[in-house]
N, CA, C and O of each residue as an XYZ file, in Angstrom:
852
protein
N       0.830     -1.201      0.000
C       0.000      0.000      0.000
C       0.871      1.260      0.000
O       1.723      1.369      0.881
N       0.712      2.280     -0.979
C       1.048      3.375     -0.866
C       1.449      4.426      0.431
O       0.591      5.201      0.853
N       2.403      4.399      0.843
C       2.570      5.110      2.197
C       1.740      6.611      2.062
O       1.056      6.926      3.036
N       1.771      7.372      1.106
C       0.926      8.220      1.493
C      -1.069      8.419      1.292
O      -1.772      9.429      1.273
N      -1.411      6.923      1.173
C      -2.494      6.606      1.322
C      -2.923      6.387      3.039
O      -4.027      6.560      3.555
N      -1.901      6.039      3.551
C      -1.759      5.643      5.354
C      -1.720      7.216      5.722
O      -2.778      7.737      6.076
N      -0.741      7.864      5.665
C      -0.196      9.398      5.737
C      -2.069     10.306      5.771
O      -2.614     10.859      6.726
N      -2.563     10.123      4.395
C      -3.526     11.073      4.024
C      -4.691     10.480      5.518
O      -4.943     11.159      6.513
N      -5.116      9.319      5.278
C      -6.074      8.392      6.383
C      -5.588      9.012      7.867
O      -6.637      9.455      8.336
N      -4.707      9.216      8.664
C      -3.795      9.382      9.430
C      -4.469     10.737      9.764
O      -5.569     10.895     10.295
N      -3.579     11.700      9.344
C      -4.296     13.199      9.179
C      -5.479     13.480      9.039
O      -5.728     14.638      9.372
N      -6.369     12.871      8.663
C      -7.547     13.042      7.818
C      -8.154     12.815      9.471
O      -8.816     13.781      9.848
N      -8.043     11.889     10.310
C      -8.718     11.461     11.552
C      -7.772     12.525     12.828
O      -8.051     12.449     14.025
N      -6.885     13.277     12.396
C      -6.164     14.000     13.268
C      -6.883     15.451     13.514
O      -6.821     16.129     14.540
N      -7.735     15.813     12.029
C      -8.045     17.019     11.911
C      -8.696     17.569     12.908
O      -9.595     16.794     13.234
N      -8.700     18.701     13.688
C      -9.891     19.113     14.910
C     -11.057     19.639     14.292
O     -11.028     20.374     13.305
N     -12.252     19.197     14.975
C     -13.617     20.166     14.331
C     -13.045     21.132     14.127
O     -12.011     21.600     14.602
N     -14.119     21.649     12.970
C     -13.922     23.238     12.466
C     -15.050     23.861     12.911
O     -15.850     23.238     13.610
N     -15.241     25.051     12.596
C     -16.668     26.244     12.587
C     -17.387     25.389     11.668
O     -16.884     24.574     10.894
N     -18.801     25.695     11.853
C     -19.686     25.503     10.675
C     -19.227     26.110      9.140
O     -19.290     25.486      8.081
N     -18.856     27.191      9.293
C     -18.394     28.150      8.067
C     -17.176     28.228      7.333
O     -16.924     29.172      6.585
N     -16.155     26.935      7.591
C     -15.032     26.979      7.327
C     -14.330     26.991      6.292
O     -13.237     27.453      5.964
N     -15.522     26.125      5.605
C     -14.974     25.493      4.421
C     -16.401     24.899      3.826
O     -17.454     25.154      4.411
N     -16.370     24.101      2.643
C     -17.458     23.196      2.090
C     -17.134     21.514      2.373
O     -17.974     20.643      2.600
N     -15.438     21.337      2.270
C     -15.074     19.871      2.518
C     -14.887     19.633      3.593
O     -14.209     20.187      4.458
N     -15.943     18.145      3.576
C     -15.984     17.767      5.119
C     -14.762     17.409      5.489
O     -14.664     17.478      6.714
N     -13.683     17.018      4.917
C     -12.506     15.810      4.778
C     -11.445     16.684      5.287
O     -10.806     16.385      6.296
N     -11.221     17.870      4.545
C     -10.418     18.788      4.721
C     -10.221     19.856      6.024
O      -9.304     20.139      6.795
N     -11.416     20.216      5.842
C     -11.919     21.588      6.649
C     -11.943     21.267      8.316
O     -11.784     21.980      9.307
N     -12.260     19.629      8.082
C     -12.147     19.412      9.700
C     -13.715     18.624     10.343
O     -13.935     18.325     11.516
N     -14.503     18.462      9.327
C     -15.576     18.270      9.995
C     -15.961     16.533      9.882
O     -16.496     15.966      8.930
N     -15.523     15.969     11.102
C     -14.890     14.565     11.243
C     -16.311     13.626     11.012
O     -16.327     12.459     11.404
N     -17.275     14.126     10.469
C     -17.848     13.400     10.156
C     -18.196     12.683      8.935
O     -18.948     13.219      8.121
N     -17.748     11.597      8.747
C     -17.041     11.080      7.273
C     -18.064      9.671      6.864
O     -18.442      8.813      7.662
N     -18.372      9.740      5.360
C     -19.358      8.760      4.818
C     -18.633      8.075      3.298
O     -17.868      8.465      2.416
N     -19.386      6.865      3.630
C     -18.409      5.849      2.624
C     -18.267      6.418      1.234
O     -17.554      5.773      0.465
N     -18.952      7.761      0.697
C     -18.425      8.217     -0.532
C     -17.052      8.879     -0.071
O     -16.129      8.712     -0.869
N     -16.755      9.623      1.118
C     -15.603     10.553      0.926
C     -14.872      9.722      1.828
O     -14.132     10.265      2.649
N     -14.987      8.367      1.785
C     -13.993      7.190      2.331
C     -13.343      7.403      0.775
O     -12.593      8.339      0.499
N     -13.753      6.404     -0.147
C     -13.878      6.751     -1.089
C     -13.531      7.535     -2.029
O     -13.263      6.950     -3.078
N     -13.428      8.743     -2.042
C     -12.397      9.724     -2.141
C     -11.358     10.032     -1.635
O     -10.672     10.921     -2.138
N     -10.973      9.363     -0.490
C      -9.595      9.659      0.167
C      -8.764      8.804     -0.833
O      -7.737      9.282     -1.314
N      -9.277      7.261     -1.233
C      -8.979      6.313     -1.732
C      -8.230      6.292     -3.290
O      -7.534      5.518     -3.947
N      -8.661      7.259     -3.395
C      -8.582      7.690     -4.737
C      -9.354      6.837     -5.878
O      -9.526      7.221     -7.035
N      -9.799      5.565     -5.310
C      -9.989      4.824     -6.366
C     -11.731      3.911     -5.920
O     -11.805      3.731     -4.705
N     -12.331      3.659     -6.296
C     -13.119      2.878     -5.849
C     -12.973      1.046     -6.365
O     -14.042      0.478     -6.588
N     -12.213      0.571     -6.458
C     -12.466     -0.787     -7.080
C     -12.693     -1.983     -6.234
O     -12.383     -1.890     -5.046
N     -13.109     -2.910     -6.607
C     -13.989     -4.018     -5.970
C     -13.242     -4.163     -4.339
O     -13.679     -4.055     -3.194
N     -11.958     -4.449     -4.912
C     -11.863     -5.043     -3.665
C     -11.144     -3.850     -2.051
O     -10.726     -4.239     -0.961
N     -11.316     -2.048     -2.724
C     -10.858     -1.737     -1.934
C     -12.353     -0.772     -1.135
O     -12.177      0.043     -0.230
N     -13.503     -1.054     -1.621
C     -14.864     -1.036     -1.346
C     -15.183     -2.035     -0.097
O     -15.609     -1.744      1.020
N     -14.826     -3.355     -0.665
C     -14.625     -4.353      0.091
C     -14.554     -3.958      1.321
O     -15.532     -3.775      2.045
N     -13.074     -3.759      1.719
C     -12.437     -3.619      2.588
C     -13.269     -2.221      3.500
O     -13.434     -2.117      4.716
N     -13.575     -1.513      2.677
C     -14.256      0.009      3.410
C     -15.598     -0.583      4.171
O     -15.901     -0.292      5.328
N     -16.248     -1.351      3.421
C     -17.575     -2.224      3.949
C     -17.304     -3.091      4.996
O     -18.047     -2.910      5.960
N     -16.409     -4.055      5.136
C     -15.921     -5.205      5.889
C     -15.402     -3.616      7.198
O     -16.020     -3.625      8.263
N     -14.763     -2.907      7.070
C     -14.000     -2.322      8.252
C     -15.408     -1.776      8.746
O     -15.665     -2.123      9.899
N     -16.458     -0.931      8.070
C     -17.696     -0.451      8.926
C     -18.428     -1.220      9.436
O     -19.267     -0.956     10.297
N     -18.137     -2.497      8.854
C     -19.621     -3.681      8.966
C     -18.839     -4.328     11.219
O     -19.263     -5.241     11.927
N     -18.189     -3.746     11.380
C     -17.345     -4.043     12.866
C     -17.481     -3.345     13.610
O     -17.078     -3.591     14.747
N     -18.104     -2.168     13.307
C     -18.121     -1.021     14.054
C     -19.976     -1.120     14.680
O     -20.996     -1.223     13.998
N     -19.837     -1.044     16.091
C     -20.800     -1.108     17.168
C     -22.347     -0.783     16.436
O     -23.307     -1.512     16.684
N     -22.383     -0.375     16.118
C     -23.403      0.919     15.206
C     -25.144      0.093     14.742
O     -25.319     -0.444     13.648
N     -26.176      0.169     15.772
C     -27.476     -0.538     15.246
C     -27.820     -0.131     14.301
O     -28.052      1.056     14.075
N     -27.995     -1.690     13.016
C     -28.104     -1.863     11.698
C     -27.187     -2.169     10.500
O     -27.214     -3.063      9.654
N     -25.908     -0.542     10.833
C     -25.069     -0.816      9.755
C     -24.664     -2.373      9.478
O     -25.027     -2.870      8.412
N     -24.177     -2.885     10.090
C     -24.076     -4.440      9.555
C     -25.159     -4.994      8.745
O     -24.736     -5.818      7.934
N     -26.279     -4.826      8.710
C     -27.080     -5.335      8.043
C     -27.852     -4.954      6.450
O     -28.522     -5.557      5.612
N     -27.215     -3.396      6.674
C     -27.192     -2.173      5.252
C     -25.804     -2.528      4.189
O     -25.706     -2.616      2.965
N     -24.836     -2.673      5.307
C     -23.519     -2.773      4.758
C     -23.171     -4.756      4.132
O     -22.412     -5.096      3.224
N     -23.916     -5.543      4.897
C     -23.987     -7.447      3.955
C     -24.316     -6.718      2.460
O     -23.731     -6.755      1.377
N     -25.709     -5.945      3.002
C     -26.695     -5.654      1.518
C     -25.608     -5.556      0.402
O     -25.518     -6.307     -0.570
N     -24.596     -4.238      0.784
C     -23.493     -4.203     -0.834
C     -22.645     -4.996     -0.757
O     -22.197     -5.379     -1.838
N     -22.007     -5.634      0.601
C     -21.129     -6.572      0.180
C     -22.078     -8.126     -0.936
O     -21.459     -8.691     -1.838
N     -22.891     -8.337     -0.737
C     -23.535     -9.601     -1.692
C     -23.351     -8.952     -3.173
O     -22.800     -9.450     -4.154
N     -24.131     -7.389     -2.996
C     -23.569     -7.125     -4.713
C     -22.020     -6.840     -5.301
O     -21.554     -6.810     -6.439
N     -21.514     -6.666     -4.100
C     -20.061     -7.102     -4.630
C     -19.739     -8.410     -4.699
O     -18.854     -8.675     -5.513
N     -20.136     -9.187     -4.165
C     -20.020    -10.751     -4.231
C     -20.320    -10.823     -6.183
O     -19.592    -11.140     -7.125
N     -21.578    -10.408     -6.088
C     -22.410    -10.694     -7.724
C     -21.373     -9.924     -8.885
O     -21.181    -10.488     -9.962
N     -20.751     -8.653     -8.594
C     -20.022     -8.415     -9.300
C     -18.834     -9.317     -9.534
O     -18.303     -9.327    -10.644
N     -18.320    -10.188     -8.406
C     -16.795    -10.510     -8.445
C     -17.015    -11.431     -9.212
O     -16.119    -11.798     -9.972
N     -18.608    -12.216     -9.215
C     -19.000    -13.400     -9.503
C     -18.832    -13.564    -11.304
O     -18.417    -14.455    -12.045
N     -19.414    -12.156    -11.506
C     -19.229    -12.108    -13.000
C     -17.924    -11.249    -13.841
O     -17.754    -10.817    -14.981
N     -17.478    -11.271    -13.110
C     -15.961    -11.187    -13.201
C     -15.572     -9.244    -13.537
O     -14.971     -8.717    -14.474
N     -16.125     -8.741    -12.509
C     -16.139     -7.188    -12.719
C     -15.405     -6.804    -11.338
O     -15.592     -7.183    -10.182
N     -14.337     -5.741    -12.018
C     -13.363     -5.727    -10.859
C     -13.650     -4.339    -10.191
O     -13.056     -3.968     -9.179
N     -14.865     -3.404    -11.007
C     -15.333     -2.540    -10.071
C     -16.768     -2.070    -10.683
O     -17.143     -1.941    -11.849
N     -17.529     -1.830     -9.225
C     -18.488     -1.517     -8.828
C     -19.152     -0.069     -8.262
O     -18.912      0.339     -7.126
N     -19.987      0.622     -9.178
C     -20.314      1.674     -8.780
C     -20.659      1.636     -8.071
O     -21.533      0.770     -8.121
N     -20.561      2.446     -6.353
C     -21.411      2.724     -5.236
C     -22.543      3.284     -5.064
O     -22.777      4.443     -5.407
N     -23.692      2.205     -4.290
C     -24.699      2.293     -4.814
C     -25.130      3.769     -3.764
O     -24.577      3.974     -2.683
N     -26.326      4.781     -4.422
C     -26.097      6.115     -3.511
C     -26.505      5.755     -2.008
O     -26.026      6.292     -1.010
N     -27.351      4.880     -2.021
C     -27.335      4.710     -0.435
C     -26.759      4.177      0.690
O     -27.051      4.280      1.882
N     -25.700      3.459     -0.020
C     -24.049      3.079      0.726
C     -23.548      3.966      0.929
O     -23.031      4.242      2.011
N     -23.572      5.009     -0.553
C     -22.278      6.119     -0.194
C     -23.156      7.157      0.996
O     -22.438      7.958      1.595
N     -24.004      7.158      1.190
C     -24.841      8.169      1.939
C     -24.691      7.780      3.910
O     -25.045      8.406      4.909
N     -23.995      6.460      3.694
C     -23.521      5.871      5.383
C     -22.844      6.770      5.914
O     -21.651      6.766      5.610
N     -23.137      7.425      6.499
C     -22.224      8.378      7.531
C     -22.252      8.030      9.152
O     -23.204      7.595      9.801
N     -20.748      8.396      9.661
C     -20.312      8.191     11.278
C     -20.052      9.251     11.625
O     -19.647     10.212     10.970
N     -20.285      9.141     12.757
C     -19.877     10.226     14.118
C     -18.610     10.635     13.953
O     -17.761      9.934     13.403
N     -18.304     12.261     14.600
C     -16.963     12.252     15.247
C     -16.068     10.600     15.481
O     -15.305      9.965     14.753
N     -16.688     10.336     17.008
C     -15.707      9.167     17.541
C     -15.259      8.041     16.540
O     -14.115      7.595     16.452
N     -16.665      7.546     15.585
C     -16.807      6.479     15.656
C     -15.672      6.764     13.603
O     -15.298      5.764     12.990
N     -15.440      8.026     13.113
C     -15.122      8.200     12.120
C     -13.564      8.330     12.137
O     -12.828      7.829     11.287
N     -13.142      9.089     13.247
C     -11.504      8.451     13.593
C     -10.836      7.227     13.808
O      -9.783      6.826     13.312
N     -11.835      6.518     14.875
C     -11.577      5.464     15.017
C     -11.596      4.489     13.466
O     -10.818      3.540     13.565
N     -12.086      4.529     12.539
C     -12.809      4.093     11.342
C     -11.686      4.709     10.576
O     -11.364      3.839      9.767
N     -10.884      5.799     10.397
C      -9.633      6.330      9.521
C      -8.245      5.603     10.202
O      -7.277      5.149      9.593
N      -8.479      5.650     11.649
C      -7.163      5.069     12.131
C      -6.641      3.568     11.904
O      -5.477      3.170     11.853
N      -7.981      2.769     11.769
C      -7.996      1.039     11.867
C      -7.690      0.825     10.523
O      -6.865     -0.072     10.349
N      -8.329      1.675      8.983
C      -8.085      1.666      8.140
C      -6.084      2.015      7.391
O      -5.404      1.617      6.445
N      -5.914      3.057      8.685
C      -4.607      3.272      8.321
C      -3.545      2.151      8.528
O      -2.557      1.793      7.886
N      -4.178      1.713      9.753
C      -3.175      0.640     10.396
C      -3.344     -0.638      9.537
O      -2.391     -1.317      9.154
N      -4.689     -0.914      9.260
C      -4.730     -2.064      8.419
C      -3.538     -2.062      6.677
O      -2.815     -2.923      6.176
N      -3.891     -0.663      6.287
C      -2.355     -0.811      5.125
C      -1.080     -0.929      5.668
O      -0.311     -1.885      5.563
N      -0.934      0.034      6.208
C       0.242     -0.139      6.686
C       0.932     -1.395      7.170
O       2.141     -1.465      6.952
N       0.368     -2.347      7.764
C       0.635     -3.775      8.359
C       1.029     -4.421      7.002
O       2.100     -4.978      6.760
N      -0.412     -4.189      5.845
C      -0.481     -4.826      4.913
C       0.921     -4.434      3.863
O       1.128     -5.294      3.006
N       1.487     -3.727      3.859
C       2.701     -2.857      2.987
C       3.756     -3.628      2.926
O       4.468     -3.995      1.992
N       3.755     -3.961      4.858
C       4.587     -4.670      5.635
C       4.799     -5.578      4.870
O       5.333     -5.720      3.770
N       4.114     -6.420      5.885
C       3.678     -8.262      5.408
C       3.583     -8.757      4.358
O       4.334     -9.662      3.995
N       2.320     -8.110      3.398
C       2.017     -9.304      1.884
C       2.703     -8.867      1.114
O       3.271     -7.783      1.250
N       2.812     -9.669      0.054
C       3.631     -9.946     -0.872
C       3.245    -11.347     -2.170
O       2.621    -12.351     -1.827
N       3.686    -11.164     -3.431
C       3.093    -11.704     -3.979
C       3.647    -13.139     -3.804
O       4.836    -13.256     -4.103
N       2.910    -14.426     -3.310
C       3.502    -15.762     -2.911
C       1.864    -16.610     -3.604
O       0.834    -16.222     -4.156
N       2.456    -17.939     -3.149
C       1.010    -18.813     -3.043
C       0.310    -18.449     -4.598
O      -0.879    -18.723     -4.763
N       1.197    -17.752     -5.845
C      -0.428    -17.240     -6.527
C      -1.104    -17.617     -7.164
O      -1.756    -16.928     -7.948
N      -1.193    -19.005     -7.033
C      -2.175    -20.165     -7.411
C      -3.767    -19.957     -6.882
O      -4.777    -20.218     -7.535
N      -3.698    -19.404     -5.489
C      -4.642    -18.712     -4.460
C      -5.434    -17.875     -5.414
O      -6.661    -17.964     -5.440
N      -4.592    -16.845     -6.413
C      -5.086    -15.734     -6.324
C      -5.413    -16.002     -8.173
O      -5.354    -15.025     -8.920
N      -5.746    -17.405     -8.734
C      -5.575    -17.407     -9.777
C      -7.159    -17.277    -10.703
O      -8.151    -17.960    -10.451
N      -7.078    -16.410    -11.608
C      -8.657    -16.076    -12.258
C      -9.790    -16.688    -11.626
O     -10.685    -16.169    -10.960
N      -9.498    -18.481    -12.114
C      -9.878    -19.280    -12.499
C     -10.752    -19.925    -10.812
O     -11.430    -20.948    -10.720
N     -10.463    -19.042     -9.809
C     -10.856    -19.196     -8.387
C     -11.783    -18.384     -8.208
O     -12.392    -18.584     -7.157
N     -12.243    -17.293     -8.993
C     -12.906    -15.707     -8.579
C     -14.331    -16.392     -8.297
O     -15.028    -16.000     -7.361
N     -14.728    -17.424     -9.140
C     -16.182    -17.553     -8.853
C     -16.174    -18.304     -7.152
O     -17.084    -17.986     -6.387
N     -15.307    -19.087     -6.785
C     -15.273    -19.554     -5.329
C     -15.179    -18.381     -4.355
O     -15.932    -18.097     -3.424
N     -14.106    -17.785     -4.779
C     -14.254    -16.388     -3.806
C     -15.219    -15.751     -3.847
O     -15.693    -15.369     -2.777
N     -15.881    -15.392     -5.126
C     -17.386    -14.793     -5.236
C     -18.081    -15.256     -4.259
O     -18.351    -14.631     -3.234
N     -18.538    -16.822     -4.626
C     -19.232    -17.201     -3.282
C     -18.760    -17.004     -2.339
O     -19.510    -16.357     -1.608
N     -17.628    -17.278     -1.813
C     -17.240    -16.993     -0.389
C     -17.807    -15.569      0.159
O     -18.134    -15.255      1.303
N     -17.814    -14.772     -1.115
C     -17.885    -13.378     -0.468
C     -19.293    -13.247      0.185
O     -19.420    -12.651      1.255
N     -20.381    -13.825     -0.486
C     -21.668    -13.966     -0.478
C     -22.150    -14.746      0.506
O     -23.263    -14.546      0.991
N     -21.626    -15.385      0.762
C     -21.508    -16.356      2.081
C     -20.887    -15.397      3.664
O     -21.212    -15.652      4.824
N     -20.105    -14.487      3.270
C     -19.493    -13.898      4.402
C     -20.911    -12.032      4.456
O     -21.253    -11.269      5.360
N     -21.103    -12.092      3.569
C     -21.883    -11.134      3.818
C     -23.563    -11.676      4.593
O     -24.279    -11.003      5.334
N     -23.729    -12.706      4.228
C     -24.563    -13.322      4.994
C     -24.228    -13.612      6.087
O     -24.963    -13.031      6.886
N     -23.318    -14.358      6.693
C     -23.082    -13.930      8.273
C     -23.053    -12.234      8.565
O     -23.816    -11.798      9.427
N     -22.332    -11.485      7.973
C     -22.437    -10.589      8.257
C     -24.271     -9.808      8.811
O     -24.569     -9.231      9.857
N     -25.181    -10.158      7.516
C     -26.415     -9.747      8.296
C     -26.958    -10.609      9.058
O     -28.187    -10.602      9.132
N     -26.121    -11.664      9.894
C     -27.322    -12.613     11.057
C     -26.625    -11.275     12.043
O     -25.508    -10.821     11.797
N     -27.601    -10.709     13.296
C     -27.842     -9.931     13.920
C     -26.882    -10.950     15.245
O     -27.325    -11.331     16.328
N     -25.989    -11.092     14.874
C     -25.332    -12.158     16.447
C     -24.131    -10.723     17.090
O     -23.531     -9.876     16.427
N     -24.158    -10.961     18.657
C     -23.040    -10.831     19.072
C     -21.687    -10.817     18.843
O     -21.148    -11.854     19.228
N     -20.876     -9.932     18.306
C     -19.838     -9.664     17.976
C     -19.615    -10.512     16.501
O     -18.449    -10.854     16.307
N     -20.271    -10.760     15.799
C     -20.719    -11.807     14.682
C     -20.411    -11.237     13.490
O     -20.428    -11.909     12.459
N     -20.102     -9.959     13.498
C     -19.066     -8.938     12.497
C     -17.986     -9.573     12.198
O     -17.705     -9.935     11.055
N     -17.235     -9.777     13.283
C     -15.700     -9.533     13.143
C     -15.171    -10.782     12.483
O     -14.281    -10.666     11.640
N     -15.607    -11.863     12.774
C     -14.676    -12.763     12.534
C     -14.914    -12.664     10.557
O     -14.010    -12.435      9.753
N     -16.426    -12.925     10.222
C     -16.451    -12.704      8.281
C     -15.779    -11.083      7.790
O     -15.085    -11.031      6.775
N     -15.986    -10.152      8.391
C     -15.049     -8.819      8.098
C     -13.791     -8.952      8.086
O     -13.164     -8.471      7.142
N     -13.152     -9.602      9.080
C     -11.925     -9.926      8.862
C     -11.267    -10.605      7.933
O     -10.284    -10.220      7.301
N     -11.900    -11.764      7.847
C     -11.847    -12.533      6.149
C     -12.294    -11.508      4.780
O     -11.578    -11.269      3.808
N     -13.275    -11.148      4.956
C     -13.322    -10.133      3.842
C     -11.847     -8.864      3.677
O     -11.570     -8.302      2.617
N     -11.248     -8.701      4.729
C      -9.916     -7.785      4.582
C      -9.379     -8.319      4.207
O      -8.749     -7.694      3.354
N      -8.944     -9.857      4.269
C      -7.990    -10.733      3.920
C      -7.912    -10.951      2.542
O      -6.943    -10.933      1.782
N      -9.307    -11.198      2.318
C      -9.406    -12.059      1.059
C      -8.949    -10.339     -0.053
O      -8.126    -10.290     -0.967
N      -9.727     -9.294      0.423
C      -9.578     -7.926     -0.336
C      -7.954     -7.714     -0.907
O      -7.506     -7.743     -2.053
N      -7.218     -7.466      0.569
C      -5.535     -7.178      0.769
C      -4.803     -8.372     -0.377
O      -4.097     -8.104     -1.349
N      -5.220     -9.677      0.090
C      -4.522    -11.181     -0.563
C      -4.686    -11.029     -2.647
O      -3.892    -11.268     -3.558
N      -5.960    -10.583     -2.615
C      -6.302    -10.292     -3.944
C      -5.445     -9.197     -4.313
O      -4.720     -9.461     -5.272
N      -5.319     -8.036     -3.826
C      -4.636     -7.066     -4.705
C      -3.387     -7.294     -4.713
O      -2.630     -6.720     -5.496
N      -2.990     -8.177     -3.829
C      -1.145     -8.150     -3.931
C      -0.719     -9.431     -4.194
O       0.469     -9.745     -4.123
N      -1.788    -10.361     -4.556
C      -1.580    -11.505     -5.325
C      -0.840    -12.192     -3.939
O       0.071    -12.953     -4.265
N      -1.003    -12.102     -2.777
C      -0.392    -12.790     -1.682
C      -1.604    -14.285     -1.175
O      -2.584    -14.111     -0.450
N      -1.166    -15.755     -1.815
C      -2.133    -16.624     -1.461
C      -2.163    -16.889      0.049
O      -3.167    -17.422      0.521
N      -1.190    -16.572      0.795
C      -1.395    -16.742      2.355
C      -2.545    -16.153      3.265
O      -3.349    -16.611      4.076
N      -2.094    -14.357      2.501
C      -3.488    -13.965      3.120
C      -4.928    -14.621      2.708
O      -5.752    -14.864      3.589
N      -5.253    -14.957      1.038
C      -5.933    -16.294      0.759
C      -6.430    -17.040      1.968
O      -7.640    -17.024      2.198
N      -5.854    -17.497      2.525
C      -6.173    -18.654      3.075
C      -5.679    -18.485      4.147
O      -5.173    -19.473      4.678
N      -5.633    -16.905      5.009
C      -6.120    -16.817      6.173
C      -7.687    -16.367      6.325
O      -8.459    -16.629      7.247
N      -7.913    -15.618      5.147
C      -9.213    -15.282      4.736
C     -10.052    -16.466      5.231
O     -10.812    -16.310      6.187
N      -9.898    -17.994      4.423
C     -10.529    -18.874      4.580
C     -10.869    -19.077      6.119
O     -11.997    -19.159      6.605
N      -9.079    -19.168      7.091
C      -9.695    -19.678      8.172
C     -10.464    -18.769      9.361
O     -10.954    -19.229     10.392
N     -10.437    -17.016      8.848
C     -11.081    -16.272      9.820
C     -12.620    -16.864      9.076
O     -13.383    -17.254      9.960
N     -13.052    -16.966      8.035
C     -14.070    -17.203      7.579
C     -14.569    -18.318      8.658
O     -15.400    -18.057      9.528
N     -13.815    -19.891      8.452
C     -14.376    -20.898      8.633
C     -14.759    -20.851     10.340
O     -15.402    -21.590     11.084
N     -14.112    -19.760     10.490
C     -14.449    -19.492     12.537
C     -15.690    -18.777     12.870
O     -16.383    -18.771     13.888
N     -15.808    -18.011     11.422
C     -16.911    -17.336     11.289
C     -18.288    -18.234     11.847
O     -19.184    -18.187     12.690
N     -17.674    -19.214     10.547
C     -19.011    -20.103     10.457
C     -19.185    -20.789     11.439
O     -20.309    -21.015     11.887
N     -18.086    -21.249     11.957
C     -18.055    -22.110     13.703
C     -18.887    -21.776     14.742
O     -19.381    -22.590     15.521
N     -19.112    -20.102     14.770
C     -19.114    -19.214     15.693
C     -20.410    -19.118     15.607
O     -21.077    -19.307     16.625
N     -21.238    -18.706     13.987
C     -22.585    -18.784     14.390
C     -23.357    -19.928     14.412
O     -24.418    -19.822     15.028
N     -23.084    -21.091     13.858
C     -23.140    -22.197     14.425
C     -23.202    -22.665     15.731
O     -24.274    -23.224     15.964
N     -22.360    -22.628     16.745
C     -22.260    -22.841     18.485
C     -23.366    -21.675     18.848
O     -24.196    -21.677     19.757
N     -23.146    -20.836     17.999
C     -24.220    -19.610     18.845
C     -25.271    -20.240     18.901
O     -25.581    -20.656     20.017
N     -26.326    -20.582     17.578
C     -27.220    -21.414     17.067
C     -27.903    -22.086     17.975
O     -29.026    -21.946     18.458
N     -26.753    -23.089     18.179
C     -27.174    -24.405     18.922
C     -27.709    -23.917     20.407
O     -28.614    -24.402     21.086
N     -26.632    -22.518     20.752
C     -26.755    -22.567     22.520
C     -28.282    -21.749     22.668
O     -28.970    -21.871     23.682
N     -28.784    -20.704     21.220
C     -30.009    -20.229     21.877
C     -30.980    -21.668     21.635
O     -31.652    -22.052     22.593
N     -31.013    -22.210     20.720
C     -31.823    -23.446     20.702
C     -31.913    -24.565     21.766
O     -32.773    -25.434     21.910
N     -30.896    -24.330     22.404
C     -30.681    -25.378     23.570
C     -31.166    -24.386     25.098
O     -31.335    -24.921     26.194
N     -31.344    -22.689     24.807
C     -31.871    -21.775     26.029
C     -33.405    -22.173     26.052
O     -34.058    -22.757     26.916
N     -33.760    -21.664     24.823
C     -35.089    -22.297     24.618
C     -35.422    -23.542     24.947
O     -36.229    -23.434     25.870
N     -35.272    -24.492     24.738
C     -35.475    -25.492     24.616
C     -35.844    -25.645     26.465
O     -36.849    -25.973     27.097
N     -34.701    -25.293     26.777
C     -35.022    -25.295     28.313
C     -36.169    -24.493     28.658
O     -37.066    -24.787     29.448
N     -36.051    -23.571     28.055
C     -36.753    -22.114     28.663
C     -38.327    -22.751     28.532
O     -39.237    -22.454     29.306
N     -38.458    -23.747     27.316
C     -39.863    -24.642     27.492
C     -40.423    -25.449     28.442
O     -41.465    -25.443     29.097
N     -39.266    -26.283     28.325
C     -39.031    -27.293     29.675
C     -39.751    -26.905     30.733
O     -40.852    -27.334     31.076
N     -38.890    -25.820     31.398
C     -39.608    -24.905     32.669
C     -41.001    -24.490     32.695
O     -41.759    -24.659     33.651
N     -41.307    -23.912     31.542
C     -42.895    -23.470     31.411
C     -43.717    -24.771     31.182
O     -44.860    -24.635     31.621
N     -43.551    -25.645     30.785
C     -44.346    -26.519     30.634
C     -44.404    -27.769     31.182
O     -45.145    -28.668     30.785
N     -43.397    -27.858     32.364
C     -43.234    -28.669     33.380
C     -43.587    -28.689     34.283
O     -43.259    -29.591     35.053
């Protein structure tokens, strides 16, 4: 990743509120309240998989609903990857997601740190992982992770978001490791709402027991 893509993200969450009257740009001027179009514009670029990554990092963040607005475009990015389109116009009511002060620094800083690590670390290996001829499996995968993403579970974000960074980062730098860490934050994913599953079915189950005993 471009060091001054980290640099711009960095600053961008450093800025202090401004006056109402300061300026017109929210990004610039100071007014820390930031939405996935002028994510987006920091980015310079919008393409599949660095959308991805902007969706997967909000879809973690505390916030009642967004997870369940934000599966919505990750599946049509799934459908795009599926048919082999490497970018996707943002649809206006994605780009219209806007965060708080707190919750929009925090959201520039995790993003910064996440390249930066990534700059580090990947590298092009494994790229059998990352070969055409896989996009429709990853497609699904993606479609599959955006669906956990909208089951409404307890901390039930993180583990498919995280795979979705993986699989995003692993794709652009042709690194198959991240590949197939993707897979195994995924497959914990699935572990996770699975055991969840079972334990409210097994609360209930009791919770009958009692009433009808």
């Amino acid at each position: 990743m471009k060091r001054s893509l980290v640099q711009t993200l960095r600053q961008a969450g450093q800025i202090p509120r401004s006056p109402p009257d300061a300026g017109t740009d929210p990004i610039m001027t100071g007014g820390l309240r930031i939405s996935l179009a002028e994510l987006i514009q920091l980015h310079g670029k919008s393409s599949g998989p660095v959308l991805m990554i902007l969706l997967a990092v909000l879809a973690t963040l505390p916030i009642a609903g967004t997870g369940t607005v934000l599966s919505l475009g990750i599946f049509l990015l799934a459908l795009s990857w599926l048919r082999g389109m490497d970018n996707m116009p943002l649809p206006k009511r994605l780009g219209q997601v806007t965060l708080n002060p707190v919750w929009t620094r925090r959201c520039l800083h995790s993003l910064a740190w996440i390249y930066e690590k990534a700059d580090l670390l990947l590298r092009p290996r494994w790229i059998a992982m990352s070969n055409r001829r896989l996009r429709r499996a990853w497609g699904a995968w993606i479609a599959l992770m955006a669906a956990l993403i909208f089951i409404p579970l307890p901390f039930g974000n993180v583990l498919p978001a995280m795979s979705l960074v993986m699989l995003s980062l692993g794709w652009m730098t042709r690194d198959g490791l991240a590949l197939m860490l993707a897979g195994v934050a995924g497959v914990g994913a699935i572990i996770y709402v699975i055991s969840f599953s079972h334990l409210v079915v097994e609360v209930v189950q009791r919770g009958l027991v009692h009433l009808f005993v």
